[in-house]
N, C-alpha and C positions, 0 to 999 in steps of 0.2 A: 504494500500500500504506500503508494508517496504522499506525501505532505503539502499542502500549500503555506508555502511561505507567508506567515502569518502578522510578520512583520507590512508583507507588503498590502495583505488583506487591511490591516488596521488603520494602515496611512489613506486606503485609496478611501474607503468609508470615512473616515478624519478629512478628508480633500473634498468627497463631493459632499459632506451635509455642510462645507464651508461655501463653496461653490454653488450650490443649492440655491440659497438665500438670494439670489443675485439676479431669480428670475420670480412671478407669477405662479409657476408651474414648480414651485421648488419638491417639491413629493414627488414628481415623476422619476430625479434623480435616484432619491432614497431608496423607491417602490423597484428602479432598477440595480439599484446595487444590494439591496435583500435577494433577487431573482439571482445574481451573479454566482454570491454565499448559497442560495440554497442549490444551484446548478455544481457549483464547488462540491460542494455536500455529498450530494444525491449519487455523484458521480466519483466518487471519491475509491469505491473500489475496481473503478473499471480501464481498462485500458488506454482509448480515445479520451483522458480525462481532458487533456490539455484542449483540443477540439473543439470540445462542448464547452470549455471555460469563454474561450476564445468568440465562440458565436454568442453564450450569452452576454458577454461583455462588447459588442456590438451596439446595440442601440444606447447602453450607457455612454458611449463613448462617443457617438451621435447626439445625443441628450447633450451633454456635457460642451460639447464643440458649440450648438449652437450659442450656449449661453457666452461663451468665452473659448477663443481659440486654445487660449493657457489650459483651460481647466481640461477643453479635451487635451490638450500633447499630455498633462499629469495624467490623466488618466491611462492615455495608453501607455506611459511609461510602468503605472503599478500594474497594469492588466501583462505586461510584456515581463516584468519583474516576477508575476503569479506565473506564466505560463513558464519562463525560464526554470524558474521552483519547483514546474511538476514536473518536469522532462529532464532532472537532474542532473540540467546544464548553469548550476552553483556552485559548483565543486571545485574547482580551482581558479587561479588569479587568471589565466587564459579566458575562462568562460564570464568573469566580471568585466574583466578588459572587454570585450566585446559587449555585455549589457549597455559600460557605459559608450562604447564607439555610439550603438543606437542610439543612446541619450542623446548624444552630442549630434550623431548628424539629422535625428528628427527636430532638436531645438534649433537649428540651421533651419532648417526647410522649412521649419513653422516663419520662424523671422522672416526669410524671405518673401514667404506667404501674405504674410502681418505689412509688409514694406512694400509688397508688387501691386499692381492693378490688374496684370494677368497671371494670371492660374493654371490656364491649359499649360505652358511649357515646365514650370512645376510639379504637374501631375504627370507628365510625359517622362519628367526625371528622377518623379517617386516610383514612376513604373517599372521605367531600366533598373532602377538600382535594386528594387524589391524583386526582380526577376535575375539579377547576377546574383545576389545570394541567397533566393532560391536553385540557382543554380550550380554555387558552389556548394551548398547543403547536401545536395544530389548526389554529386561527386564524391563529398567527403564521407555521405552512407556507403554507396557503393561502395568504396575502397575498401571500408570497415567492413563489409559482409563478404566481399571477397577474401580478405584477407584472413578472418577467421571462421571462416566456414571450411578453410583447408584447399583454395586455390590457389591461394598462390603461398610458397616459401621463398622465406628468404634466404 
């Protein structure tokens, strides 16, 4: 059974009922970060845990964006933080290192989000870059399932 990272569960609940307040509609946040925890929950002994986190932290993070660009980038930084936590890819300073690269290059993208008038070449460069590493991801399974499924020695 893996664990979510419980630290980052507490921050992102601590961020949206802050974030919250700042719209009308502030209960929609909440109503969706209860669904999150209980999708967390429910799913917690199953394999695709990470998956189902992922999609229900979707309209959170939609929710969250409209009220404020910032509150969505936090958000998806603790949702990216949870998902890291359940695919126990926490585990050494390599696999931080890279949490915060994404820190650093979606606080990028947001800024220049927040500073442009257009968007479409933005989205065009969130695509590429969200498709190189999914595509070096690919790669780096493969190698891993090759390598110890006994095809290849070294």
């Amino acid at each position: 059974m893996k664990k979510i990272p419980m630290g980052f569960f507490i921050a992102l609940s601590c961020g949206v009922a802050g974030i919250s307040f700042l719209t009308p509609l502030w209960y929609v946040n909440i109503l969706l970060t209860v669904l999150l925890g209980g999708v967390l929950f429910m799913t917690r002994n199953q394999p695709d845990r990470a998956f189902y986190g992922i999609c229900a932290s979707q309209p959170l993070i939609i929710a969250c964006g409209l009220t404020n660009i910032w509150g969505g980038l936090f958000v998806v930084w603790m949702v990216a933080g949870i998902t890291a936590g359940t695919l126990d890819m926490m585990s050494s300073r390599q696999d931080l290192f890279r949490l915060l690269l994404l820190y650093g290059s979606t606080l990028l993208l947001a800024g220049l989000v927040q500073l442009s008038n257009h968007v479409v070449p933005l989205v065009v460069l969130l695509g590429a870059g969200t498709g190189l590493v999914f595509a070096v991801l690919i790669l780096r399974d493969h190698q891993f399932r090759k390598r110890y499924s006994g095809a290849a020695r070294p």
